[in-house]
N, C-alpha and C positions, 0 to 999 in steps of 0.2 A: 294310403300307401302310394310312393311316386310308382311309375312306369318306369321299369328300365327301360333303354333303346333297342328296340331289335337291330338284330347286323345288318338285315337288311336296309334298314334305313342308314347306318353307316356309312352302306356303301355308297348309296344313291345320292346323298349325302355327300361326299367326298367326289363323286360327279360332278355334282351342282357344285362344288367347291372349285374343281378345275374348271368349268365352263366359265365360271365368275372371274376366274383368273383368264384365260383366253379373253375376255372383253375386255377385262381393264389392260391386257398385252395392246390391243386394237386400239384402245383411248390412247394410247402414249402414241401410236404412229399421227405424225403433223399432216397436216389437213394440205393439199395438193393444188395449190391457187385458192380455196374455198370454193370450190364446186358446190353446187347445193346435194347434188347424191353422195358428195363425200361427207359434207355435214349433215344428211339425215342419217348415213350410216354413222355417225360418230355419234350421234343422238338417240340412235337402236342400240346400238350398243351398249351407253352408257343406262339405260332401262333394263335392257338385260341383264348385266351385271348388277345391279342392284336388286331386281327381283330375282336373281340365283343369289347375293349373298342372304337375303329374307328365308326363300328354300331351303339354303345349305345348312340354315340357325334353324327352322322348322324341323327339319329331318335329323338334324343331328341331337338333339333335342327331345326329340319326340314330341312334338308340339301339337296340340288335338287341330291346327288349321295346317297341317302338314299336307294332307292333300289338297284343299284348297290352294295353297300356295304354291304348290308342282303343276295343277292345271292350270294357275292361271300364266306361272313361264312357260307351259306349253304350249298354250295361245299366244302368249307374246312372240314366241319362235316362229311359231306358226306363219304370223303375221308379218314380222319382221322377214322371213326369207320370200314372201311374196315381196312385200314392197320393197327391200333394197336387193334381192336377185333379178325376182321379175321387173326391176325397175332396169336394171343397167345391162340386164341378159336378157334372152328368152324368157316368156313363161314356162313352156314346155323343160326346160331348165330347172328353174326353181320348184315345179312341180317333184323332179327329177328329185331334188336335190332332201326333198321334203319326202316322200315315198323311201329313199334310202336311210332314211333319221327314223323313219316310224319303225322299222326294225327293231332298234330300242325299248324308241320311246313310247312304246303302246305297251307291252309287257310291263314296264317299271314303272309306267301310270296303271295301271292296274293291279299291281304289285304295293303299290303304296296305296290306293284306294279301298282295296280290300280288306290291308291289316290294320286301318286308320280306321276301318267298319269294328275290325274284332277289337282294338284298344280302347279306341271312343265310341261307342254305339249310338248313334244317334250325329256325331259331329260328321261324317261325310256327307250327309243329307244336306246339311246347310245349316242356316239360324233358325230357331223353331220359331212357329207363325203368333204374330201378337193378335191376341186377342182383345178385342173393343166392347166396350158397352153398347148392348143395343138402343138405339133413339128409343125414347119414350112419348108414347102418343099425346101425351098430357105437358102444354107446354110448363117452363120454368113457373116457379113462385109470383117472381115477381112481374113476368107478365099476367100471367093470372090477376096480380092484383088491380096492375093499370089496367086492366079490362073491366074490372068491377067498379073502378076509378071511372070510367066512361072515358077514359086517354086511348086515343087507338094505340 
């Protein structure tokens, strides 16, 4: 039986839909002599937009890597308002700037990790651990034989 989508995800969802849309607005503004902080921010951006449109298709979708994929834009944010704020600004700034975004973004990260627990049981946790063979104390066949062979 599929999963419907919860509305929550909808909405979160259609977040991640306008953010995605704000980057690619940012990709169309022309690059300012090529400064290199203008082209790294054109280069954050275009990352960003692309892991929100992955998120936007996860959540809207209901997709069992849906929180995965919201944490991992939340570190790309994270990341990206350090280095092209703290880059061109203050730090103290972009810490600013990141403390007023957690407002959100901490409830609808948890928000979505929680009902990605009750949908998929097991999928918020991660990939489950593979399991290997253990070594056996007794080498292969065919060394064994070249041993009886007298071949070291």
């Amino acid at each position: 039986m599929p999963h419907t989508t919860p509305r929550g995800f909808f909405v979160t969802g259609l977040f991640s839909a306008i953010f995605c849309w704000t980057m690619l607005i940012f990709l169309q503004e022309p690059l300012d002599g090529g400064d290199v902080h203008d082209v790294l921010a054109h280069g954050i951006a275009g990352l960003l937009a692309a892991l929100s449109a992955v998120t936007t298709e996860a959540l809207w979708r209901a997709r069992p890597w849906a929180w995965r994929a919201s944490a991992t834009l939340a570190a790309a944010y994270v990341l990206a308002v350090l280095i092209v704020v703290g880059g061109s600004e203050s730090m103290d700034f972009a810490i600013g700037v990141l403390l007023a975004s957690s407002v959100m973004l901490a409830p609808t990260l948890a928000y979505i990790h929680n009902r990605s627990a009750r949908l998929w049981p097991g999928a918020a946790r991660g990939p489950a651990p593979v399991h290997l063979p253990a070594a056996s104390p007794y080498p292969p066949a065919h060394v064994a034989a070249a041993r009886a062979a007298g071949r070291p």
